[in-house]
C-alpha positions as CSV (number, residue, x, y, z in Angstrom):
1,X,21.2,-24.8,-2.4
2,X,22.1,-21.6,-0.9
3,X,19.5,-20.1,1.9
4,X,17.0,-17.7,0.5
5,X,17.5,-14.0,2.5
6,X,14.6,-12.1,3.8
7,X,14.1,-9.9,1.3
8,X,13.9,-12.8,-1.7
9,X,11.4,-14.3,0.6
10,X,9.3,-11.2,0.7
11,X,9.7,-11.0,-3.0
12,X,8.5,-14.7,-3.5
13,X,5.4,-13.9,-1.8
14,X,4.8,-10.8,-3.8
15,X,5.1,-12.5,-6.7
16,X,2.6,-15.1,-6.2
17,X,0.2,-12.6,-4.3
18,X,0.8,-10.5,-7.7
19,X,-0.4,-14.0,-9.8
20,X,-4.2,-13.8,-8.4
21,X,-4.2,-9.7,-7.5
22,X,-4.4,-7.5,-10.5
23,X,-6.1,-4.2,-10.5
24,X,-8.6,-2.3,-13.0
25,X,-9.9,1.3,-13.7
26,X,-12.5,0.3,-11.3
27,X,-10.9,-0.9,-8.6
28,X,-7.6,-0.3,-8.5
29,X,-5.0,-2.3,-6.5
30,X,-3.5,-0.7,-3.1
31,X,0.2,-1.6,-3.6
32,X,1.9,-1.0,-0.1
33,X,5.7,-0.8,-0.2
34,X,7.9,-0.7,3.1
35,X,11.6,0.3,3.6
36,X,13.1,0.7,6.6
37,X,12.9,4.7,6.6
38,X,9.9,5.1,4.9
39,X,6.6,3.5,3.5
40,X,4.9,4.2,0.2
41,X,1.5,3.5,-1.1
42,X,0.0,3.8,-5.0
43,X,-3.2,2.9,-6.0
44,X,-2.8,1.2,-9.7
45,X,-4.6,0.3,-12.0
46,X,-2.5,-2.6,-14.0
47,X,-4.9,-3.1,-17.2
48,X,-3.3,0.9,-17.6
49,X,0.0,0.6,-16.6
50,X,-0.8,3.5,-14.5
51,X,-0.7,5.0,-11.3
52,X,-3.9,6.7,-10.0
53,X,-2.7,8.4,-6.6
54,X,-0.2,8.0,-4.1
55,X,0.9,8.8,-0.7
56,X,4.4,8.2,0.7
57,X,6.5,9.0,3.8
58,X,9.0,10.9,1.6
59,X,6.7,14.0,1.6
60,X,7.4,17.2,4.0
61,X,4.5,16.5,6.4
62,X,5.7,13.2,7.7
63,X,9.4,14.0,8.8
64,X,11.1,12.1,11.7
65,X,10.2,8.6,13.0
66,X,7.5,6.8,10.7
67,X,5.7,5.5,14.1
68,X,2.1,4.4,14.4
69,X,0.1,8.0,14.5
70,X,2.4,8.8,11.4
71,X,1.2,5.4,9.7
72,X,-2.3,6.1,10.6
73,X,-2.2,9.4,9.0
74,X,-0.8,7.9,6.1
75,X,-3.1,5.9,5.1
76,X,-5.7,8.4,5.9
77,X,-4.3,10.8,3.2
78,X,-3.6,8.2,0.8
79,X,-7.7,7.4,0.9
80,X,-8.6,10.9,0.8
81,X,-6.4,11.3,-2.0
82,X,-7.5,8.3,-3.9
83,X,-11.3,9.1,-3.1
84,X,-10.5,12.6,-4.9
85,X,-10.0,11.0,-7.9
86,X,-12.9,9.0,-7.5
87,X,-11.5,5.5,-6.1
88,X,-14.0,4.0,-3.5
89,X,-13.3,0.4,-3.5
90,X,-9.4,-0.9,-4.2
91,X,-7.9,-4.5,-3.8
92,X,-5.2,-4.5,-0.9
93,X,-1.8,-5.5,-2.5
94,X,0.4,-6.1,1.0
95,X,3.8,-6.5,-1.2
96,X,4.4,-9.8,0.9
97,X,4.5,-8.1,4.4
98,X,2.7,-10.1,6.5
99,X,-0.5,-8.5,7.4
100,X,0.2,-7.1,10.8
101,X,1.7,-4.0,12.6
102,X,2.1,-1.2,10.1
103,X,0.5,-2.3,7.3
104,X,-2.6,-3.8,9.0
105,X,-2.9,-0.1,10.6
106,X,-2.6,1.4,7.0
107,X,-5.2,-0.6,6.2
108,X,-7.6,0.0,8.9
109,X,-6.9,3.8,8.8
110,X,-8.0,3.5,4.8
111,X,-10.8,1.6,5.6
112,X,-11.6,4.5,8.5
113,X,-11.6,6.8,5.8
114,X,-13.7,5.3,3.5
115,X,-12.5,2.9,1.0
116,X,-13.7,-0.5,1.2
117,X,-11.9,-3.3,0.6
């Protein structure tokens, strides 16, 4: 049996996070995705099939390193954006990260800004 890599490890995890976390109109899921450049966050609601807001690196204002203030901020806008569209509670969806570094500050900057969770 040939070794599983890091990334189909991550994925196994996602999957069976995915099996118990589902999101509705209500309260959507946070879905978190991390590359090495750049991090992404949607808020979805999966009864839909749609995506309610986002926020994502990839936009003009966060150019350059994607270091801690630039996470913080992140997940500042992406709760501001979701709360315009009338999101105040979500279910965190951590995409099989581990719940630390960049992704715990995401959350706790979303939190900061209102959403509960």
């Amino acid at each position: 049996m040939a070794k599983m890599t890091k990334k189909q490890l991550r994925i196994r995890k996602h999957v069976r996070l995915r099996q118990k976390v589902s999101g509705t109109a209500e309260r959507p899921r946070m879905s978190v995705y991390r590359s090495n450049k750049h991090i992404q966050i949607q808020f979805v609601d999966d009864e839909a099939g749609i995506t309610l807001a986002s926020a994502s690196t990839l936009e003009k204002m966060y150019e350059g390193n994607i270091n801690a203030e630039n996470v913080v901020a992140l997940g500042k806008t992406a709760a501001e954006r979701a709360q315009s569209v009338g999101i105040t509670t979500v279910i965190f969806d951590r995409g099989g990260y581990k719940f630390h570094g960049k992704i715990k500050s995401i959350a706790d900057a979303a939190r900061e800004a209102g959403l509960k969770f």
